[in-house]
C-alpha positions as CSV (number, residue, x, y, z in Angstrom):
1,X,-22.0,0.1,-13.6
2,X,-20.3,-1.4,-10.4
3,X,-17.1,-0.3,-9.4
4,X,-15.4,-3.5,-10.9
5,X,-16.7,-2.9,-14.1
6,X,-14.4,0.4,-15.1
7,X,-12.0,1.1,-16.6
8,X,-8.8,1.4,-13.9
9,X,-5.7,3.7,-14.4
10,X,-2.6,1.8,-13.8
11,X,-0.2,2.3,-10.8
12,X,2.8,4.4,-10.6
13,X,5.6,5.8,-7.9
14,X,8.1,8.4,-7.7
15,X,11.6,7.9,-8.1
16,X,12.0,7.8,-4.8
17,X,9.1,5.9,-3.5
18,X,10.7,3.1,-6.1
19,X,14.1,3.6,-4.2
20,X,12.4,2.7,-0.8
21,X,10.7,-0.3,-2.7
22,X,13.8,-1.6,-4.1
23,X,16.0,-1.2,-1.1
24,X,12.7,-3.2,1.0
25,X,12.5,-6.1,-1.6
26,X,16.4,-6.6,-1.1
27,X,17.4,-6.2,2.2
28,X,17.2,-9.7,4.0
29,X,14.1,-10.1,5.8
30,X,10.4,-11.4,6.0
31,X,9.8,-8.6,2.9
32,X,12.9,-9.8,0.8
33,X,11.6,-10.1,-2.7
34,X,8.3,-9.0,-2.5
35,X,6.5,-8.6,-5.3
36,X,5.9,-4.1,-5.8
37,X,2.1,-4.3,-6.1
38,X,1.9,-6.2,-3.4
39,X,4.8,-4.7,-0.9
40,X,2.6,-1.0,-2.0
41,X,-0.5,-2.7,-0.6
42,X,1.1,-3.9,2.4
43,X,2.3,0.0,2.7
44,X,-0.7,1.4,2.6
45,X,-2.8,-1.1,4.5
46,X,-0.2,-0.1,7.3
47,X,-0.3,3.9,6.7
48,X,-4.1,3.4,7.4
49,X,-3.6,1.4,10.3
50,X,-1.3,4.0,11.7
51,X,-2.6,7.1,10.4
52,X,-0.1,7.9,8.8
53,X,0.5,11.6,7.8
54,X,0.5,12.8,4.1
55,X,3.9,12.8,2.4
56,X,5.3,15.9,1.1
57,X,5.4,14.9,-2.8
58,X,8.3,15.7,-4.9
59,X,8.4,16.2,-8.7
60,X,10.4,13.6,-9.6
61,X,10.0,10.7,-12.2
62,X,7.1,7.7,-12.1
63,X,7.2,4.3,-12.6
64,X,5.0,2.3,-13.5
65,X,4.0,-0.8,-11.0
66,X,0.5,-2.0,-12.3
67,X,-0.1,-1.5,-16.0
68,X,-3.6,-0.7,-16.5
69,X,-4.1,-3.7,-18.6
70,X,-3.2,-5.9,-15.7
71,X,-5.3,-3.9,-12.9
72,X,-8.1,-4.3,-15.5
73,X,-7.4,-8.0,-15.6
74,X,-10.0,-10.0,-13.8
75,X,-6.5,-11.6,-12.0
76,X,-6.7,-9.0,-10.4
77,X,-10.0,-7.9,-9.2
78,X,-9.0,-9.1,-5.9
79,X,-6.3,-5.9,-5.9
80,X,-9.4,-3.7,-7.4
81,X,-11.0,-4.8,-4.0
82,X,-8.3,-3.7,-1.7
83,X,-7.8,-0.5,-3.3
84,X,-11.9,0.3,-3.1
85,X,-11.4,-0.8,0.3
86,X,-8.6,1.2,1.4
87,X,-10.3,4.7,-0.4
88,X,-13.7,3.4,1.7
89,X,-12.2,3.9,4.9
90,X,-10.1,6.7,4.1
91,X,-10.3,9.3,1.4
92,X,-14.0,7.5,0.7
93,X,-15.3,8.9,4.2
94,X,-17.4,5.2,4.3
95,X,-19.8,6.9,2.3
96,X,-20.2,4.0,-1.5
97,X,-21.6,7.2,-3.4
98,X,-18.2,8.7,-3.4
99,X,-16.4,5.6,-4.9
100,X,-17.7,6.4,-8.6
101,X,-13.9,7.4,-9.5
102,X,-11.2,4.7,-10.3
103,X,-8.8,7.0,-11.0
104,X,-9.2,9.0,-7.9
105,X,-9.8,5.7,-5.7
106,X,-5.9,4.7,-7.4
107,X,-4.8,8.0,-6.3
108,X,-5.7,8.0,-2.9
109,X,-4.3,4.0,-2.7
110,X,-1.0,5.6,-3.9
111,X,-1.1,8.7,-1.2
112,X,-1.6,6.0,1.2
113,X,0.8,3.7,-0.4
114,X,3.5,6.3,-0.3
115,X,3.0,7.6,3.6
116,X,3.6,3.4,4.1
117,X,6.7,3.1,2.7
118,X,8.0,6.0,4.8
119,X,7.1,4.3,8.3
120,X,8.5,0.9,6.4
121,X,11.6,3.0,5.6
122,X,12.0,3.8,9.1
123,X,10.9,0.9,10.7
124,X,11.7,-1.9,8.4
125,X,14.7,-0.5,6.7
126,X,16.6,1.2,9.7
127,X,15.6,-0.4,12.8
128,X,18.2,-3.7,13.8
129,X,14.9,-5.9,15.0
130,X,13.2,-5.1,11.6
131,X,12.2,-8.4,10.4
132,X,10.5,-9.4,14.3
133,X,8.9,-6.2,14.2
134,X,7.2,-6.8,10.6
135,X,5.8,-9.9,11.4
136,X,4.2,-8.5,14.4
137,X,3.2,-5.5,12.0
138,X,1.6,-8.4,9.5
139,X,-0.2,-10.1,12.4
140,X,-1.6,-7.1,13.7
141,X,-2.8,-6.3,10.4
142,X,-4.5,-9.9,9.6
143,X,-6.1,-9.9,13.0
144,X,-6.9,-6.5,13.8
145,X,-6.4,-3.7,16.3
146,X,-5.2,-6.3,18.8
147,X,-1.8,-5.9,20.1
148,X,0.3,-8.6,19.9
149,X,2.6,-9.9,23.0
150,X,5.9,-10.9,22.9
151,X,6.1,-12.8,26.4
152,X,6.7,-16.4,25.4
């Protein structure tokens, strides 16, 4: 059975990784209103990309961002992919035997997800050039390792 195939476990945050999602989607800015799955994506494609450190977890609440029923959704299989791909080259060791586990490849995507919103907290949310920054972030991310120059 192919990865696609199972079942996946839906996608939930803390309480406060929610409150760093809702204060991104708002503020004014290349982010603003941002749909969550996809603002978590952009997290932890960018907590890869950085090598972000793990994030102390707290125990408070979870919401829910992806209902299973929609991650399980062929509309989304695209998503599926991403996550896959971001356990791969992480948690996954670029080893396909160890991605037998949905629910510990949606795990991982979360871990990752949450160390991204953290550097977008600090870099997005509390730095004055914000919005320039992120689209640099964004084109570094769509084209690679590259860095991007800001010489015109």
């Amino acid at each position: 059975m192919s990865v696609q195939q199972k079942k996946w476990p839906g996608i939930s945050v803390s309480d406060e990784d929610r409150r760093i999602i809702d204060r991104i989607i708002k503020q004014d800015g290349i982010l603003k209103s941002m749909p969550m799955k996809d603002l978590l994506l952009l997290a932890a494609s960018i907590a890869v990309k950085k090598t972000a450190p793990p994030v102390f977890e707290t125990n408070s609440g979870t919401n829910q961002i992806v209902h299973p029923t929609l991650l399980n959704d062929r509309d989304y299989r695209e998503y599926r992919q991403y996550i896959a791909l971001i356990f791969y080259m992480t948690s996954g060791n670029k080893q396909l035997n160890n991605m037998s586990d949905t629910t510990v490849m949606v795990k991982s995507f979360i871990d990752y997800a949450q160390r991204g919103l953290r550097i977008l907290e600090v870099d997005y949310l509390e730095n004055k050039a914000s919005s320039d920054n992120m689209v640099n972030e964004l084109i570094e991310l769509l084209i690679g390792h590259r860095k991007i120059s800001t010489e015109a």
